[in-house]
TORKOL-4160 file (C-alpha; in steps of 0.2 Angstrom, whole numbers, padded with zeros to 4 digits, m for minus):
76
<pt num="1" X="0000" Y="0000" Z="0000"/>
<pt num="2" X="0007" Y="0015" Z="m0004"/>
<pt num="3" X="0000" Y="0032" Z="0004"/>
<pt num="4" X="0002" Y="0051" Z="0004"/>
<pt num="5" X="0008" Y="0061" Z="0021"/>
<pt num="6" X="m0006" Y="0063" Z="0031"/>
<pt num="7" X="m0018" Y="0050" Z="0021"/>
<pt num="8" X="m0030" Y="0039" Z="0035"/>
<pt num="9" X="m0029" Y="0021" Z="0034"/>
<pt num="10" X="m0040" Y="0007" Z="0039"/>
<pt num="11" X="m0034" Y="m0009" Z="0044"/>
<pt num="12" X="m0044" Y="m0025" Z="0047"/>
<pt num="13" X="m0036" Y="m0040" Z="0054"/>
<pt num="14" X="m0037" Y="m0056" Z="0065"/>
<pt num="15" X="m0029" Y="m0055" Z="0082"/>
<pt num="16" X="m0009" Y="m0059" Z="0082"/>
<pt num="17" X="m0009" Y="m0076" Z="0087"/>
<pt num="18" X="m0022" Y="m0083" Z="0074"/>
<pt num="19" X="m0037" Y="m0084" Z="0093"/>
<pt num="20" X="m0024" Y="m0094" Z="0101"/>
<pt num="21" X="m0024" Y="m0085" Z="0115"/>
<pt num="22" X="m0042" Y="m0080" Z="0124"/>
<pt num="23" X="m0048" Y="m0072" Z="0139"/>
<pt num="24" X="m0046" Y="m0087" Z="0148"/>
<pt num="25" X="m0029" Y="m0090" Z="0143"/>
<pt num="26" X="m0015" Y="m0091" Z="0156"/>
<pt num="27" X="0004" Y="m0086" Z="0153"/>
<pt num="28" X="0008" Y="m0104" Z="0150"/>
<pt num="29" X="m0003" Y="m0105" Z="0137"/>
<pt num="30" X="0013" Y="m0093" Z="0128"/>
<pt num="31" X="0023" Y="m0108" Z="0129"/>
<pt num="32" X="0012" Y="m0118" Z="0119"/>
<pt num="33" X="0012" Y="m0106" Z="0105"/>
<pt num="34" X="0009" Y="m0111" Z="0087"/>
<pt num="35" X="0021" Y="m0097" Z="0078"/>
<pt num="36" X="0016" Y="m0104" Z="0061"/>
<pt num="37" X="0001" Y="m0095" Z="0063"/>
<pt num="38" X="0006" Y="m0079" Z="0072"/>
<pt num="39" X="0008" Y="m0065" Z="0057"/>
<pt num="40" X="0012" Y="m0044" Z="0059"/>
<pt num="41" X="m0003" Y="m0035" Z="0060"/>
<pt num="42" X="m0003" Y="m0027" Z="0043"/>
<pt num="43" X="0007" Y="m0019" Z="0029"/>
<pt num="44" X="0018" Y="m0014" Z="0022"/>
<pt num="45" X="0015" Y="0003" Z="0020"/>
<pt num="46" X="0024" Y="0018" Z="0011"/>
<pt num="47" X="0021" Y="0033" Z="0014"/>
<pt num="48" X="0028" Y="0045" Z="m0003"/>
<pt num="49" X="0042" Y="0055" Z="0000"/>
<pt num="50" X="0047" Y="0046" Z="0017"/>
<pt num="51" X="0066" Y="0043" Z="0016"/>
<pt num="52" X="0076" Y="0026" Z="0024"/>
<pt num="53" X="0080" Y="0034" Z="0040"/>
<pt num="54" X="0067" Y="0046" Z="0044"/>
<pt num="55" X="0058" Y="0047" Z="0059"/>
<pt num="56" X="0037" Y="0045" Z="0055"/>
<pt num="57" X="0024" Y="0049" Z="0069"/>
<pt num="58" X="0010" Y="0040" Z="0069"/>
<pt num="59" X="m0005" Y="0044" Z="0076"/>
<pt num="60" X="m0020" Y="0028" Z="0080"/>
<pt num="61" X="m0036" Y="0038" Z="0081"/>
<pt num="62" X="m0045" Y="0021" Z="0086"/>
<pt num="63" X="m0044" Y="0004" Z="0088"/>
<pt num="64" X="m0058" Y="m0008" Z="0092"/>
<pt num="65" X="m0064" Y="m0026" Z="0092"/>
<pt num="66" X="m0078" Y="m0035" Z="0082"/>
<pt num="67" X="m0091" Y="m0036" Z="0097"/>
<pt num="68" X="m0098" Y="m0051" Z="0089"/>
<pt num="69" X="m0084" Y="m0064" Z="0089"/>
<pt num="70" X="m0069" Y="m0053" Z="0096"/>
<pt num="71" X="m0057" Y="m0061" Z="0084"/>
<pt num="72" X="m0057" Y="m0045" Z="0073"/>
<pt num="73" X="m0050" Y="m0030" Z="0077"/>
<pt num="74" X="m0051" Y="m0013" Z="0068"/>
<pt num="75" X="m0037" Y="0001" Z="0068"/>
<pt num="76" X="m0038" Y="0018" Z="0063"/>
């Protein structure tokens, strides 16, 4: 994806560890982690004119989950 300075993005996506993990999970559960299914959250992104070594602020204006299932989240 490749945006302007400034441009608002929307990113949909599955939790991290692919609903490995639930409320009810315990930190053992971490040691019984799958990593074949755990993936970034999204991108890449470029932002035009953005240079190797320059320093981007980012600003998340919102984050939620999908109330229905809670496997969802939403980032904006």
């Amino acid at each position: 994806m490749i945006i302007d300075n400034g441009d608002k993005v929307v990113f949909e996506t599955r939790e991290v560890s692919d609903n490995q993990f639930n409320f009810h999970s315990t930190t053992e559960a971490i040691s019984e982690l799958n990593w074949d299914y755990v993936y970034p959250l999204s991108g890449p992104v470029y932002i035009n004119g953005a240079e190797p070594g320059d320093t981007l602020a980012v600003e998340i204006l919102d984050l939620k989950t999908n109330a229905g299932d809670g496997r969802r989240f939403y980032l904006i």
